[in-house]
py3Dmol code that shows the C-alpha trace and the ligand (Angstrom):
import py3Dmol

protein = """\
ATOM      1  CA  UNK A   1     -34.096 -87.000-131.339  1.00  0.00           C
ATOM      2  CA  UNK A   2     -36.660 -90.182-132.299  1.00  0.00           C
ATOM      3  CA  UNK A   3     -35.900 -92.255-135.243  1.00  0.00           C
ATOM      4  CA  UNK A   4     -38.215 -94.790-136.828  1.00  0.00           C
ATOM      5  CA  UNK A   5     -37.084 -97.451-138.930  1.00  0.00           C
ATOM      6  CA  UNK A   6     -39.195 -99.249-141.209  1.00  0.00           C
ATOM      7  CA  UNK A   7     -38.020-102.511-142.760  1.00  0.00           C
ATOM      8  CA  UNK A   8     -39.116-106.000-143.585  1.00  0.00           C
ATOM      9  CA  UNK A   9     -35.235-107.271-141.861  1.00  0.00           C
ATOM     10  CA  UNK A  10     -35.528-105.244-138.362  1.00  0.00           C
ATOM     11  CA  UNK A  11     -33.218-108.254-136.529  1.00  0.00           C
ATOM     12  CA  UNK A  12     -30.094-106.600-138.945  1.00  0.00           C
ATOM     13  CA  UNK A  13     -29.861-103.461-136.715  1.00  0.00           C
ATOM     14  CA  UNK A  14     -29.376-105.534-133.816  1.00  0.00           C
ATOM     15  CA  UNK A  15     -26.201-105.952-132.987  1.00  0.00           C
ATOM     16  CA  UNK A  16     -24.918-102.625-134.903  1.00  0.00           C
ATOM     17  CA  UNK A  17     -27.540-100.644-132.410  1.00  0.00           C
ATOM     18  CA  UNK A  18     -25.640-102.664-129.550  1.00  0.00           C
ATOM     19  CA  UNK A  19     -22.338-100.870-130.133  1.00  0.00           C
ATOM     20  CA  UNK A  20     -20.168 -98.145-129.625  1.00  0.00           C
ATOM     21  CA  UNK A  21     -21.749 -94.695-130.209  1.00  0.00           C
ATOM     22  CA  UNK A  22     -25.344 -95.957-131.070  1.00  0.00           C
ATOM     23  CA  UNK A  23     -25.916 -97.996-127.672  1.00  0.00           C
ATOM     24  CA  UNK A  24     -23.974 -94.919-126.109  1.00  0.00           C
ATOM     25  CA  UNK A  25     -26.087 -92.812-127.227  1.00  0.00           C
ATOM     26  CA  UNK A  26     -29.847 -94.718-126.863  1.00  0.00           C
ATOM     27  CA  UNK A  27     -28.088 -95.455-122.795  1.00  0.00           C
ATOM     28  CA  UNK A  28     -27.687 -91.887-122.500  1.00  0.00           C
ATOM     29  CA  UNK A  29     -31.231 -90.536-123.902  1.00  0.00           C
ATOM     30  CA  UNK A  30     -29.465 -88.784-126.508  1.00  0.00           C
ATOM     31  CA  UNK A  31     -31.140 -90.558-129.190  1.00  0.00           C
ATOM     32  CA  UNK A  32     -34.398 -92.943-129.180  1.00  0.00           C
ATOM     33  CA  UNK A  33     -34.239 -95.531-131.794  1.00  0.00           C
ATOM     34  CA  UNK A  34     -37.118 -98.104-132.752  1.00  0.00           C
ATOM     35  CA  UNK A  35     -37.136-100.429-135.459  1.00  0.00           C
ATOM     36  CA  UNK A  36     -40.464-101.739-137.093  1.00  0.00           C
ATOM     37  CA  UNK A  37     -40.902-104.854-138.599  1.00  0.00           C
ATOM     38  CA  UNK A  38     -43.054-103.831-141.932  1.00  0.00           C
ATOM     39  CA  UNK A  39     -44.522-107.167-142.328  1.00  0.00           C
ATOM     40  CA  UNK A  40     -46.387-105.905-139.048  1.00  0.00           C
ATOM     41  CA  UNK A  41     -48.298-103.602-141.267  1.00  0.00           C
ATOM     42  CA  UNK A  42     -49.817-106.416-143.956  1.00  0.00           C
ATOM     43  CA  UNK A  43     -53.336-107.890-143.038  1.00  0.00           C
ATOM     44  CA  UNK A  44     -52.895-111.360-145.603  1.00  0.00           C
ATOM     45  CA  UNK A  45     -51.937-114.389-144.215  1.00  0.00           C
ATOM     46  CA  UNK A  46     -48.532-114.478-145.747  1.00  0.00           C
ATOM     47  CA  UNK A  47     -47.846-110.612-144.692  1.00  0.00           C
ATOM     48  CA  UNK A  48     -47.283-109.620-148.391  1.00  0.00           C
ATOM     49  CA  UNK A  49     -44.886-106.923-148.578  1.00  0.00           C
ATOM     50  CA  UNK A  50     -43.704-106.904-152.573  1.00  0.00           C
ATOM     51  CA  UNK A  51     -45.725-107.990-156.060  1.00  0.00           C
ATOM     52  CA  UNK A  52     -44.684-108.178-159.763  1.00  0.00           C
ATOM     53  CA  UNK A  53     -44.119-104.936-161.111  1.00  0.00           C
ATOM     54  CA  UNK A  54     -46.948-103.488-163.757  1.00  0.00           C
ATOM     55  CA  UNK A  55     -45.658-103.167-167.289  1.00  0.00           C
ATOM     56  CA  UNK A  56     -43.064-106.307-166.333  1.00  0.00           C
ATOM     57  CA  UNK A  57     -39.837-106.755-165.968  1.00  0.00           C
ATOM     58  CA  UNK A  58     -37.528-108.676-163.732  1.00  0.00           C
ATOM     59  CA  UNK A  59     -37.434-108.613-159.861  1.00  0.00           C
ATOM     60  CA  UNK A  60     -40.559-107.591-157.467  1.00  0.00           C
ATOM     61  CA  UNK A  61     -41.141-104.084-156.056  1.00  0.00           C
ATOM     62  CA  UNK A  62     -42.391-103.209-152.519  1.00  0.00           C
ATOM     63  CA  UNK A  63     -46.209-102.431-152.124  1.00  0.00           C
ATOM     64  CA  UNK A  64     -47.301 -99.810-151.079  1.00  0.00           C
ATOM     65  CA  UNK A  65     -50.085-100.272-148.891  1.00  0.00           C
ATOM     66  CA  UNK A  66     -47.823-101.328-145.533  1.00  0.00           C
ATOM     67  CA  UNK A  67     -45.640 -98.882-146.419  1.00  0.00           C
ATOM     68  CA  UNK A  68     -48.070 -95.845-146.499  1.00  0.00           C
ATOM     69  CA  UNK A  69     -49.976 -97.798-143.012  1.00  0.00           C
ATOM     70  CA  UNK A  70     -46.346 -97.820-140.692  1.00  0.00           C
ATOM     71  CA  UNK A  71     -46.300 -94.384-141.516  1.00  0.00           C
ATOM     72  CA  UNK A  72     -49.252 -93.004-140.708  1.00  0.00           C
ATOM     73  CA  UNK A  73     -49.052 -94.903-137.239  1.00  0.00           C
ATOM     74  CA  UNK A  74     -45.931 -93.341-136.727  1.00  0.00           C
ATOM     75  CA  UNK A  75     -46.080 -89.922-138.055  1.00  0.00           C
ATOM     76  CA  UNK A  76     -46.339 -86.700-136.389  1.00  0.00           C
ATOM     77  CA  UNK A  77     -46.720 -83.226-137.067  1.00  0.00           C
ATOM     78  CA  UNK A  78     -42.303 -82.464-136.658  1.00  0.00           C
ATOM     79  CA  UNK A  79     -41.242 -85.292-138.515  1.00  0.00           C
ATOM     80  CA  UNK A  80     -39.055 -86.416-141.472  1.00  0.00           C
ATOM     81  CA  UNK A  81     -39.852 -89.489-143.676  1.00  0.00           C
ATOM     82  CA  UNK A  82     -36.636 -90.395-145.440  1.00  0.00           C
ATOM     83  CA  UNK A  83     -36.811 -93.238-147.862  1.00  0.00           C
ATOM     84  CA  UNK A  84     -33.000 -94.727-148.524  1.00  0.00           C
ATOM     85  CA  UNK A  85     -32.484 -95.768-152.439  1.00  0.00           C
ATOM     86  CA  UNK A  86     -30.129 -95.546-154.919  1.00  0.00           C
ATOM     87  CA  UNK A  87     -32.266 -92.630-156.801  1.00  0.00           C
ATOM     88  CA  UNK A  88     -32.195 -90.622-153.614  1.00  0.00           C
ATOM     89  CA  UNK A  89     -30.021 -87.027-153.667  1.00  0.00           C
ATOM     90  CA  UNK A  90     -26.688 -87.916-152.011  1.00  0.00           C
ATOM     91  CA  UNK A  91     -26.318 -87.628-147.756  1.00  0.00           C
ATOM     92  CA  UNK A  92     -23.045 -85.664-147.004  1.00  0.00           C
ATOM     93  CA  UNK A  93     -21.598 -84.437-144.062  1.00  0.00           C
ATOM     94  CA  UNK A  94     -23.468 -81.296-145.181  1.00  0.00           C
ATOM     95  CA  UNK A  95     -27.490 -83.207-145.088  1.00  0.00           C
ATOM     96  CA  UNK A  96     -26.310 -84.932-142.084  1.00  0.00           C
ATOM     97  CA  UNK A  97     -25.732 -81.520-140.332  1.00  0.00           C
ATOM     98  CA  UNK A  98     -29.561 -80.452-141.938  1.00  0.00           C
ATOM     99  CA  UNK A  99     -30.458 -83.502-140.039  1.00  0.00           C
ATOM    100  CA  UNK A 100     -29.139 -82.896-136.472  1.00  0.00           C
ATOM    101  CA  UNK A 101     -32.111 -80.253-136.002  1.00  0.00           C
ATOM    102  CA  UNK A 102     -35.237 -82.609-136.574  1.00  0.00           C
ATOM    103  CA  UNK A 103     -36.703 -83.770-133.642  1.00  0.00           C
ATOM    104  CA  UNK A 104     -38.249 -87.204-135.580  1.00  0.00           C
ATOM    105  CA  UNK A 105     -36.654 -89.263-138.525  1.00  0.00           C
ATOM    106  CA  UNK A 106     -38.851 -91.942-140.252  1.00  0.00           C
ATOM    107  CA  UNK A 107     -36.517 -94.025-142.006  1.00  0.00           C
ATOM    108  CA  UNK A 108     -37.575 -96.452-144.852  1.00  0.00           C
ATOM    109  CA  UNK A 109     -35.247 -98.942-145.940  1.00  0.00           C
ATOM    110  CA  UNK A 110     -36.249-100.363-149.488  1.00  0.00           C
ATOM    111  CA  UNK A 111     -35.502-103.546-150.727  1.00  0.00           C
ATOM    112  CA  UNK A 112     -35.867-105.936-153.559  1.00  0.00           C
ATOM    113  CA  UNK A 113     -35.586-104.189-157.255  1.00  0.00           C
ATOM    114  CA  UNK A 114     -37.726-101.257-156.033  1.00  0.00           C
ATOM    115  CA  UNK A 115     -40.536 -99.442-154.467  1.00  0.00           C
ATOM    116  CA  UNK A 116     -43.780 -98.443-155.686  1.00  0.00           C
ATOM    117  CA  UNK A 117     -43.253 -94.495-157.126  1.00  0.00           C
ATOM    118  CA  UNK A 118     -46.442 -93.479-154.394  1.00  0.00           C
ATOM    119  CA  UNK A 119     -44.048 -94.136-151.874  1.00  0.00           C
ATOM    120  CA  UNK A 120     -41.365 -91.891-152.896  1.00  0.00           C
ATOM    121  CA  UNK A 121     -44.319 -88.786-154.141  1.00  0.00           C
ATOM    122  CA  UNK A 122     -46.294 -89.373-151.288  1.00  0.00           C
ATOM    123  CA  UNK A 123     -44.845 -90.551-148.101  1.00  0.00           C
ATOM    124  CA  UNK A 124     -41.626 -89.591-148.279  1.00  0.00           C
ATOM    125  CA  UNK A 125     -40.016 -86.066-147.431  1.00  0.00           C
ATOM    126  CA  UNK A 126     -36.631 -86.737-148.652  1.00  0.00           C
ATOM    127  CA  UNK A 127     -35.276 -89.684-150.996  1.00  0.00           C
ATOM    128  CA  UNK A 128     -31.474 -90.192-149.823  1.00  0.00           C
ATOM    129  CA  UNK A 129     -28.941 -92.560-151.369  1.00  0.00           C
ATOM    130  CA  UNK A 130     -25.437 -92.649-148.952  1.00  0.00           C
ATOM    131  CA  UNK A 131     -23.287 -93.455-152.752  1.00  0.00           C
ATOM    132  CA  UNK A 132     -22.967 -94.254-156.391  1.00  0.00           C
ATOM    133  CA  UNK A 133     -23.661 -97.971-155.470  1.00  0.00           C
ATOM    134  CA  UNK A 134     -26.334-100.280-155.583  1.00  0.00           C
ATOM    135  CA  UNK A 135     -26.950-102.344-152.143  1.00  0.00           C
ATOM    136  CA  UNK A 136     -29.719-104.951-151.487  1.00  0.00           C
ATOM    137  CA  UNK A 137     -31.580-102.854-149.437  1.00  0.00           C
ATOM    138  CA  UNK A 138     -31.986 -99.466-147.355  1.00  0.00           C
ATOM    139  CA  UNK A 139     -30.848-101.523-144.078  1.00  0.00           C
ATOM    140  CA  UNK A 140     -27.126-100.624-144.054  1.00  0.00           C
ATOM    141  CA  UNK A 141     -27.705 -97.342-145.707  1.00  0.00           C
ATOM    142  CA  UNK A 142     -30.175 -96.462-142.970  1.00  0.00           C
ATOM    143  CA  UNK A 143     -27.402 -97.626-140.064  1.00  0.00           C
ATOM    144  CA  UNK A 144     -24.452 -95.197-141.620  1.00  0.00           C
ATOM    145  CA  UNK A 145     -27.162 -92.400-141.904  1.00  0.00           C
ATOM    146  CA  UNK A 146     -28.122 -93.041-138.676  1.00  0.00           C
ATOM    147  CA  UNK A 147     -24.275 -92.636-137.061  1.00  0.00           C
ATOM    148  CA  UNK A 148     -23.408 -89.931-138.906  1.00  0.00           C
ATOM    149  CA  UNK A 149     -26.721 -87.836-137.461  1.00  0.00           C
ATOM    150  CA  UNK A 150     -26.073 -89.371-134.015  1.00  0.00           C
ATOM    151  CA  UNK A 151     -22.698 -88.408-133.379  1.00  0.00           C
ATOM    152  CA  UNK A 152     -23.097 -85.116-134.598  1.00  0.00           C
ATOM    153  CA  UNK A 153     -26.261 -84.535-131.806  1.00  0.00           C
ATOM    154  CA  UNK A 154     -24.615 -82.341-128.590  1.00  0.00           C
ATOM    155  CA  UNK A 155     -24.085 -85.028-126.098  1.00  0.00           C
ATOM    156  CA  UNK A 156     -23.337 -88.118-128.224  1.00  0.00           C
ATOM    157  CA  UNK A 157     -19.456 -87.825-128.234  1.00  0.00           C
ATOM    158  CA  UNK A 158     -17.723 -87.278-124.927  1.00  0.00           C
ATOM    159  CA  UNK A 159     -16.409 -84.268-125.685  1.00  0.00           C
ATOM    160  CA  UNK A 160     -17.058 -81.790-128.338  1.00  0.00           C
ATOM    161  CA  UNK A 161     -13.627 -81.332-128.900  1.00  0.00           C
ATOM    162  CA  UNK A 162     -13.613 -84.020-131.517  1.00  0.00           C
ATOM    163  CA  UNK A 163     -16.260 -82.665-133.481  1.00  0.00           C
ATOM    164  CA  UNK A 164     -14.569 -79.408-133.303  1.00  0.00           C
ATOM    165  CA  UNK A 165     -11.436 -81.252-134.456  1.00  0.00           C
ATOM    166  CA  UNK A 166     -13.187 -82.592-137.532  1.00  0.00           C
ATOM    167  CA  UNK A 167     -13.537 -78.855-138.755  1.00  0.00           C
ATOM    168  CA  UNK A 168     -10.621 -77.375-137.974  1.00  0.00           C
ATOM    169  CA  UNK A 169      -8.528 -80.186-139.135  1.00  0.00           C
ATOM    170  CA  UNK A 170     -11.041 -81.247-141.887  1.00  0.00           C
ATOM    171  CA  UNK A 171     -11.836 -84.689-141.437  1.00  0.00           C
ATOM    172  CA  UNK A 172     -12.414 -85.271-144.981  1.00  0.00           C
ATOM    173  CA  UNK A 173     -15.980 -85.393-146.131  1.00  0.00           C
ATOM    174  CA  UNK A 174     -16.718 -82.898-148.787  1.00  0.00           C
ATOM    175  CA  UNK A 175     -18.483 -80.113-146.773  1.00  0.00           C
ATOM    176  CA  UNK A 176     -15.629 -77.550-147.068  1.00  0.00           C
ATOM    177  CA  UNK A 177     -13.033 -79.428-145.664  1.00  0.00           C
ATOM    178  CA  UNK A 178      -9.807 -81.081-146.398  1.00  0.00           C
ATOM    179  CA  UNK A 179      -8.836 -84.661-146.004  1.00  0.00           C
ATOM    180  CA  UNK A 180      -7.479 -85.604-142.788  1.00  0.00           C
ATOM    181  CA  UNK A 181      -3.365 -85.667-142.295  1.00  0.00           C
ATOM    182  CA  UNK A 182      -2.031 -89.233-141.085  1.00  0.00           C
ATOM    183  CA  UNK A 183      -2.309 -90.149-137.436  1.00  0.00           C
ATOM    184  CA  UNK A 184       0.852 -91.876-135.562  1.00  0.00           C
ATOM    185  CA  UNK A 185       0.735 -93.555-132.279  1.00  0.00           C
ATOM    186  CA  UNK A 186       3.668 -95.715-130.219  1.00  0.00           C
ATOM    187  CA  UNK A 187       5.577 -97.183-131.322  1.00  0.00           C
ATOM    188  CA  UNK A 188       7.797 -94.903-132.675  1.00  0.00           C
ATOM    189  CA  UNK A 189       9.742 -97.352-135.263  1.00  0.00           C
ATOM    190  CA  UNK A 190       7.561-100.192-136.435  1.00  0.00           C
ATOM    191  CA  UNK A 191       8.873-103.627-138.615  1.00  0.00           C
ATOM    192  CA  UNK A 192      11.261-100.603-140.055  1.00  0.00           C
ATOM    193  CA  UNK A 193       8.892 -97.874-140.342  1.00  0.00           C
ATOM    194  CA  UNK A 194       9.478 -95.235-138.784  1.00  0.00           C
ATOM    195  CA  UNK A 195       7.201 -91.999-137.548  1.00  0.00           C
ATOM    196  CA  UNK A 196       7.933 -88.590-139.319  1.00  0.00           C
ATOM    197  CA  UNK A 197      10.630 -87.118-137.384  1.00  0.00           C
ATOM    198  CA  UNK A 198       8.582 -83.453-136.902  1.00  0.00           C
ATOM    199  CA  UNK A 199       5.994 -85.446-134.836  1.00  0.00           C
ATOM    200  CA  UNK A 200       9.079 -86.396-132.563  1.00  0.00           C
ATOM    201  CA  UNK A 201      10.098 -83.125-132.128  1.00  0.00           C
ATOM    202  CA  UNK A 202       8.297 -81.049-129.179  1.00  0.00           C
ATOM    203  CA  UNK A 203       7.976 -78.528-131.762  1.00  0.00           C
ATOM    204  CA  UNK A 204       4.166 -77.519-131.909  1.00  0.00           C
ATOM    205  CA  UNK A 205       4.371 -74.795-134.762  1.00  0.00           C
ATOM    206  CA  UNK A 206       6.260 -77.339-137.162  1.00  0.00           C
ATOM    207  CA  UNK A 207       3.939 -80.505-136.155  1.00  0.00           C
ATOM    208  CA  UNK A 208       0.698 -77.370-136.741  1.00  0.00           C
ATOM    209  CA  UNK A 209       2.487 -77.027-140.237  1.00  0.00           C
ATOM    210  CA  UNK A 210       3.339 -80.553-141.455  1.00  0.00           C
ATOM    211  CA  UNK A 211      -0.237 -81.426-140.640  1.00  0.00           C
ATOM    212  CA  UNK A 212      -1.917 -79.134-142.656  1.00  0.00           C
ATOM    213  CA  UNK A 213       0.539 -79.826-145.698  1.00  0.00           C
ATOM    214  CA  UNK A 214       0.170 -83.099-144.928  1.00  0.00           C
ATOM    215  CA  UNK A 215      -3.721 -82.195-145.450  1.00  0.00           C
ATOM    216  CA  UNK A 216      -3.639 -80.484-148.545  1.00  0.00           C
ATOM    217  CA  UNK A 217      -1.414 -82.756-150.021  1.00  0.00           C
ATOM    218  CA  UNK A 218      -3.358 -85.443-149.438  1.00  0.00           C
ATOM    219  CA  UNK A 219      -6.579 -83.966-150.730  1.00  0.00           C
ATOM    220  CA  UNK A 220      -4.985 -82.609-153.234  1.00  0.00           C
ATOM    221  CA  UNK A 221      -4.062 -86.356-154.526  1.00  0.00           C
ATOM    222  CA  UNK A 222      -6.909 -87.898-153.500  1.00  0.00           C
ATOM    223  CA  UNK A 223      -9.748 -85.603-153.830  1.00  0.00           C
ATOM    224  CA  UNK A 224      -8.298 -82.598-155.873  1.00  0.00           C
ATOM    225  CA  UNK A 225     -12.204 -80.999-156.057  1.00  0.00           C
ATOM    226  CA  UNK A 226     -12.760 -80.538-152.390  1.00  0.00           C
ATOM    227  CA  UNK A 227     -10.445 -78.018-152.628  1.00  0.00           C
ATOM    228  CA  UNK A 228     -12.868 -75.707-154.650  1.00  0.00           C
ATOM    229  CA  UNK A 229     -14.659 -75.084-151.534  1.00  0.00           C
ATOM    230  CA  UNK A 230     -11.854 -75.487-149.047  1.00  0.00           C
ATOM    231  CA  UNK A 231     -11.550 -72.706-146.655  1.00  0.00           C
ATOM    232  CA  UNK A 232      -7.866 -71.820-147.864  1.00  0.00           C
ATOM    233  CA  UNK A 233      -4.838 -69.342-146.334  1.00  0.00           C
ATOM    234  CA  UNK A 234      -2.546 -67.730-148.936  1.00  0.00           C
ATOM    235  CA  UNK A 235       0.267 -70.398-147.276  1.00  0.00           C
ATOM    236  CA  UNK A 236      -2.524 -73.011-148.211  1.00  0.00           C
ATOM    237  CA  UNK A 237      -2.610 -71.402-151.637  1.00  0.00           C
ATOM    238  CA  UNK A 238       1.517 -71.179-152.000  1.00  0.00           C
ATOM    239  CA  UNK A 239       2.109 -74.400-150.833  1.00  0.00           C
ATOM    240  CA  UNK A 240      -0.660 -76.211-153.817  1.00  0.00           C
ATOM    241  CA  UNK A 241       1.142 -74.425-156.569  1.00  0.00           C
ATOM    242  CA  UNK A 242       4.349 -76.268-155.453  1.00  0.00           C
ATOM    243  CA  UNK A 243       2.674 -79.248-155.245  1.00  0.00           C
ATOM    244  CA  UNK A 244       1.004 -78.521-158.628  1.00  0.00           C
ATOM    245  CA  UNK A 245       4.448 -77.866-160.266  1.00  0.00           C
ATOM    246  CA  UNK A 246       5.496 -81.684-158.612  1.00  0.00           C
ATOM    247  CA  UNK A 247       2.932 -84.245-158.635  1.00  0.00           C
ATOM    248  CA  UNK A 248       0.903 -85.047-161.734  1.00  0.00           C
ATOM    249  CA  UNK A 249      -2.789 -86.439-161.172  1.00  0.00           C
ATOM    250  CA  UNK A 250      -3.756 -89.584-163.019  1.00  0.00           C
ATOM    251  CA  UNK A 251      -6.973 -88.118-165.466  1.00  0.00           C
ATOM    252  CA  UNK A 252     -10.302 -87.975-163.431  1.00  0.00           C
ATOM    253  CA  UNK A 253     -13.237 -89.899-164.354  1.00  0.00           C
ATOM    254  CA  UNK A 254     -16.188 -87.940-164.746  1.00  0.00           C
TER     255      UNK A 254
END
"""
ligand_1 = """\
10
ADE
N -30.470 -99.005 -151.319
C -29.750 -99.645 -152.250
N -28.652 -98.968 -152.582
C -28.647 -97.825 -151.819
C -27.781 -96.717 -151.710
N -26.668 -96.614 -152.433
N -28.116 -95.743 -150.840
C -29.251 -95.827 -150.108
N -30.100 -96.851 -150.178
C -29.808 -97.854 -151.018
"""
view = py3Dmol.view(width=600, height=400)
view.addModel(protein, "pdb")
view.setStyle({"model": 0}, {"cartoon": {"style": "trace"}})
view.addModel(ligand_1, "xyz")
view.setStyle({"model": 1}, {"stick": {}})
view.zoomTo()
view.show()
């Protein structure tokens, strides 16, 4: 996979390209990143990228002549132009898997209060927002997109066991799954805490069991409508309606 990113701040994916599973996989050829400075694409002498919006109103909004210029030098034929903003339809595990299969992501990163509309009807294939939040700009959005896609292409984790472990155990996103159960490591009685016993015990079917109860319980807490889609046994099912009968919810906000 290539990705593109656009943005007017191209020294804040730096050090977060430098790390971990991002420089792992750009080392590896897995994934070929390159960020481009916008202001690159502006021809005045102060490399204009924003102007007062028509009709008024606080704040300045990107133009969109650079915008529409670092494209066309950088599209081809196979790729994606995704343009990160708070308007955009959300990225989930589930658009992040969509994603995997491109062989070319354009990313724009927006920033001040805005960018021009033309942007968003003519450049740009997808409008993505990673939350109900509002952030300065596309630039951090653009680096969690970014992992998410990455470590999901085949190569980019060391083994594919863990991704395979995210599904069956659920790692909790939203895209059918349940919330993860809690993870233990040495040692085994900490400042007067101590590990569940069952983890202790050498006994594989119980430890199997108390994790996915552990699982359910916890989503069901936490994130009660993931289990609409939840891929759920009949024990699944059995064990909920005790949990129903104990724990009452605090009232969701809608
Ligand atoms: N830019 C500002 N806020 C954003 C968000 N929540 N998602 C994507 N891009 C953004």
């Amino acid at each position: 996979m290539r990705i593109d990113i656009i943005s007017i701040f191209p020294y804040m994916f730096t050090s977060p390209l430098s790390y971990g599973l991002l420089k792992r996989a750009r080392e590896t050829g897995v994934v070929n990143i390159s960020v481009h400075d916008l202001r690159g694409f502006t021809h005045d002498k102060h490399r204009t990228v924003d102007d007062y919006p028509f009709g008024g109103g606080p704040g300045m909004v990107m133009k969109p002549g650079p915008i529409f210029e670092a494209t066309d030098a950088l599209r081809r034929p196979e790729s994606q132009v995704v343009l990160l903003s708070p308007q955009g339809r959300l990225f989930t595990q589930t658009v992040a898997q969509e994603m995997v299969s491109r062989e070319h992501l354009i990313v724009l990163c927006g920033r001040y209060e805005g960018v021009d509309e033309r942007v968003a009807l003519q450049v740009a294939d997808e409008e993505l927002s990673i939350g109900d939040y509002v952030l300065s700009g596309g630039e951090v959005a653009a680096l969690a997109l970014m992992e998410a896609v990455v470590r999901l292409l085949p190569g980019a984790l060391g083994s594919s066991l863990s991704l395979q472990e995210d599904s069956l155990s659920g790692a909790g996103w939203g895209g059918g799954g349940l919330l993860e159960y809690p993870q233990y490591t040495r040692p085994a009685e900490f400042r007067g805490l101590d590990v569940p016993g069952v983890l202790l015990s050498g006994d594989h079917a119980q430890v199997r069991r108390w994790r996915r109860e552990q699982a359910l319980e916890r989503t069901y807490r936490r994130r009660p409508e993931l289990l609409e889609s939840a891929p759920l046994t009949p024990d699944d099912r059995q064990f909920l309606k005790k949990l129903e009968g104990a724990v009452t919810l605090p009232a969701r906000e809608e």
